[in-house]
N, C-alpha and C positions, 0 to 999 in steps of 0.2 A: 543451555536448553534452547533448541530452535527446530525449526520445519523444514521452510520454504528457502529457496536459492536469497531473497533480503539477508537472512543470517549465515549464511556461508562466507562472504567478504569476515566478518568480524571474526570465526573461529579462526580464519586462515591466519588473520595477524595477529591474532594469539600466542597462534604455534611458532610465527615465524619472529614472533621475538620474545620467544623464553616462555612462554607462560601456556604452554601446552595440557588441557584437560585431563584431570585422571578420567574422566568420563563424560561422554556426550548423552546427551536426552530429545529426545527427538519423536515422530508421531509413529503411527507402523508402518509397514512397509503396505502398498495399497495399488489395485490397479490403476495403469495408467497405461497411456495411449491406444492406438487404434482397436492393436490386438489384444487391451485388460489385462498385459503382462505385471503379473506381481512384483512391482520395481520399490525399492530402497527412495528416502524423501532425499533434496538434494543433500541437507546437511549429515546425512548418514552415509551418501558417497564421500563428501567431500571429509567427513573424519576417518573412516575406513582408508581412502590415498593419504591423511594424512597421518596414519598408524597408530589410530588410536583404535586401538582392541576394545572397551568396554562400553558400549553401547548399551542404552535403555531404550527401550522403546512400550511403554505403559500403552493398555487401552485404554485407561481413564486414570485423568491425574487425580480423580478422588479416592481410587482404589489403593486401602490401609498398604499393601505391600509395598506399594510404587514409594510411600513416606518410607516405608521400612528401610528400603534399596536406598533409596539417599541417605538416611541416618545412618546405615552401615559404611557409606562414603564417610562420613566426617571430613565433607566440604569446608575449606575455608571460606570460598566464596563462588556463590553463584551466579553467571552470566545468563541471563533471557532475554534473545534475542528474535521474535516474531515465535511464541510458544503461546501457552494455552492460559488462561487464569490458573494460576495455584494459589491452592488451599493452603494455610500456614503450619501444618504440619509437613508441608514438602519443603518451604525455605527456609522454615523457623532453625534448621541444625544447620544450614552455613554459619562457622565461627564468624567471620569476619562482616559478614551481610551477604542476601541478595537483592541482586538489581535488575532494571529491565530497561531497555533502548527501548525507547517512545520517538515516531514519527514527527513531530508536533515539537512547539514552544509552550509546554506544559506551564499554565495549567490549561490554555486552547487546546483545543479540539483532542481531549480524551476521549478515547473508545477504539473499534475496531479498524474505520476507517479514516485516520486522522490524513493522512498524504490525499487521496480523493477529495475528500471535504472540502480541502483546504483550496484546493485548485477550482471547483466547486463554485466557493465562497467568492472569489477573482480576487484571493490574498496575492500580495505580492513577497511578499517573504513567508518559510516558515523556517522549520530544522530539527535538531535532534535534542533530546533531553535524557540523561541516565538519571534514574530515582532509585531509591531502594524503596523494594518493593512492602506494603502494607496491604491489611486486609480489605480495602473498596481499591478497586481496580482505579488505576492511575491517578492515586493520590498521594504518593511518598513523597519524602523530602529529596529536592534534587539535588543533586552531586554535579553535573556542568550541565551546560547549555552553548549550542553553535546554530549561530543562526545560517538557513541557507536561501539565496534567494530564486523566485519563482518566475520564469521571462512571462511576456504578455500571449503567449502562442504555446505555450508547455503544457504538455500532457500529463498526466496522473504519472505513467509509464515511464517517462523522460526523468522525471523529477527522484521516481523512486530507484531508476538507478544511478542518479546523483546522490541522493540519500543512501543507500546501500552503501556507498564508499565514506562517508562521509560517517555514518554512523557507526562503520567500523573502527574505524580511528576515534571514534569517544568511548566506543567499550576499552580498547586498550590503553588508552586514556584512565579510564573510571579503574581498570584494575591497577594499574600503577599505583593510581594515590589510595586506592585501599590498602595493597599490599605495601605503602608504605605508610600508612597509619594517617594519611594528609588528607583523606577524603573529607571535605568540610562542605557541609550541607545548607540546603533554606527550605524552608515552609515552604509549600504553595500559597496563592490567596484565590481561594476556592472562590470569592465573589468573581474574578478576571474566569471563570471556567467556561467552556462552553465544549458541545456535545460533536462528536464523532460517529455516530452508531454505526454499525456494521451497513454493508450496501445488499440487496436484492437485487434479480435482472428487473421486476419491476419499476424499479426507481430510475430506471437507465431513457424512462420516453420521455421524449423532446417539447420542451414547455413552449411549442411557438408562441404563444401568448404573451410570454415576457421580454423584455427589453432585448436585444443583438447581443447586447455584452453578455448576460445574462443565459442565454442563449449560448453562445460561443464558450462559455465556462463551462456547462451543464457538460458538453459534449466532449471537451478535454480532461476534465477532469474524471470521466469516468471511459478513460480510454485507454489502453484497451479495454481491461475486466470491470465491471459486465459490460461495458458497450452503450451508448447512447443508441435509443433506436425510435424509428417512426416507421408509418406504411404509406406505402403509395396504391392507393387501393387494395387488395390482399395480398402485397406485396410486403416484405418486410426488408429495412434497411437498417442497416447499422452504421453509425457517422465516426472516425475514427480522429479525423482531422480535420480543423477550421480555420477560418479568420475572417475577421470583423468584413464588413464591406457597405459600400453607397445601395441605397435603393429603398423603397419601400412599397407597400401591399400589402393585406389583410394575409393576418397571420399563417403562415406554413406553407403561400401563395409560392408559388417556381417563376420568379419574376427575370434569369438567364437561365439558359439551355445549353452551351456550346459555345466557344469552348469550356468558360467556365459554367457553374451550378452556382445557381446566386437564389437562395431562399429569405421571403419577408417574414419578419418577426413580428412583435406586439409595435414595436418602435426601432427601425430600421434594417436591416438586413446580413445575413452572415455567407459568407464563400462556401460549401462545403469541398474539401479537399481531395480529403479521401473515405470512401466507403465500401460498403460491400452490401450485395443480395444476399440474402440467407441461399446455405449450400453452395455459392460463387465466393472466388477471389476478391480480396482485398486489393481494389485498382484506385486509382489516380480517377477525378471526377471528371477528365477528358475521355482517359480512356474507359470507363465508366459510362458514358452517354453514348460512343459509338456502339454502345451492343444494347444499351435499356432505352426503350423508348418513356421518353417524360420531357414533354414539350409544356415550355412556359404556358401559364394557367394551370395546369393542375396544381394538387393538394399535397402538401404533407401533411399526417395528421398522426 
């Protein structure tokens, strides 16, 4: 069970070493790009090339049919890989368990956004966790844990397709030892938990206020999706890429201009790298300033 291209690494090596789905679960098919062509999620192409005929694709994992269609499966075991909360009438008929790839060194940063967060937070390591799944959303007993680590300059985006490979290799991992009866588990310790919650474009503006470091993590770890963003008068900017840098000025102050883009923080100052104008390219903060005028002393705000 999965959506987005995160869970498509994991089916592939599935199939490419013996353990090929009687059936994929996945969201509907929905528009997408310019033209709002009714297109198939990634992992519904990528089961379809890899010839798996029986796709599910439920509008709601509460709706009684969608349990129905999996109990007529008589799953041994089910794989969730970036899917939906299920209710325990859709996992409860896996014989053998179901599980789910978590972001996160569970039991940190459970919830929606556990990869963001983390990069966020200015962790230096996190990785991936299989649990079998229970009824409070990412509390199950784990089955393994690989730690991965996070460089001082890494984006949300960089990191999650380190993790995408990485977490593929612990679902085929996690089914092995199930399917050979050696999955052996631990408790979480719910006191070590701490919260992931889903991200907004709201939460994506730029806290000049707070410390460079601080600063500098807010804008890579939610980069690209939603985007760190601030205005330069009714301007809207989106920060894609940073790093730390010398300088200081009252907060959001443009203390360089050219070649680089050097903004003051609450306590010291960050590079911006790379950004974009709402409706413009994504360019490089040199070639960025040859076409926007924003001459040291203005504002970000």
């Amino acid at each position: 069970m999965g959506t987005p291209v995160f869970a498509v690494p994991s089916l592939e090596r599935l199939v490419e070493h013996g353990y090929k789905p009687m059936a994929v679960v996945t969201g509907p098919d929905r528009p997408r790009g310019r033209g709002r062509k009714l297109s198939p999620t990634p992992v519904k192409e990528a089961a379809l090339r890899l010839g798996i005929e029986r796709i599910v694709q439920p509008a709601s994992v509460k709706d009684p049919a969608f349990a129905e269609a999996i109990v007529a499966l008589a799953p041994d075991v089910i794989a969730v890989v970036a899917f939906k909360i299920l209710p325990p009438a859709v996992y409860m008929p896996a014989r053998k368990g179901a599980f789910n790839l978590h972001g996160s060194l569970l039991p940190r940063y459970r919830g929606a956004a556990p990869i963001q967060r983390a990069v966020m937070a200015g962790e230096t390591e996190t990785g991936v966790t299989t649990f079998f799944l229970k009824t409070k959303v990412d509390t199950g007993d784990m089955i393994l844990q690989w730690p991965l680590a996070i460089g001082p300059d890494e984006t949300a985006g960089e990191l999650h397709d380190r993790m995408m490979d990485l977490g593929a290799k612990a679902v085929l991992e996690t089914v092995r030892r199930i399917d050979a009866d050696a999955a052996t588990t631990q408790a979480q310790d719910d006191s070590l938990a701490s919260p992931a919650p889903r991200l907004f474009p709201e939460d994506g503006r730029i806290p000049w206020q707070r410390p460079a470091e601080a600063v500098h993590n807010h804008m890579r770890g939610l980069s690209p999706y939603p985007g760190a963003w601030t205005h330069h008068g009714e301007a809207l900017l989106k920060i894609y890429r940073s790093r730390r840098a010398t300088g200081s000025g009252a907060p959001g102050a443009v203390i360089e201009a050219g070649p680089r883009l050097v903004v003051a923080c609450g306590e010291g100052a960050v590079e911006v790298v790379e950004l974009q104008q709402q409706g413009r390219r994504r360019l490089e903060a040199s070639a960025f300033l040859n076409g926007y005028y924003l001459p040291v002393g203005d504002y970000l705000v």
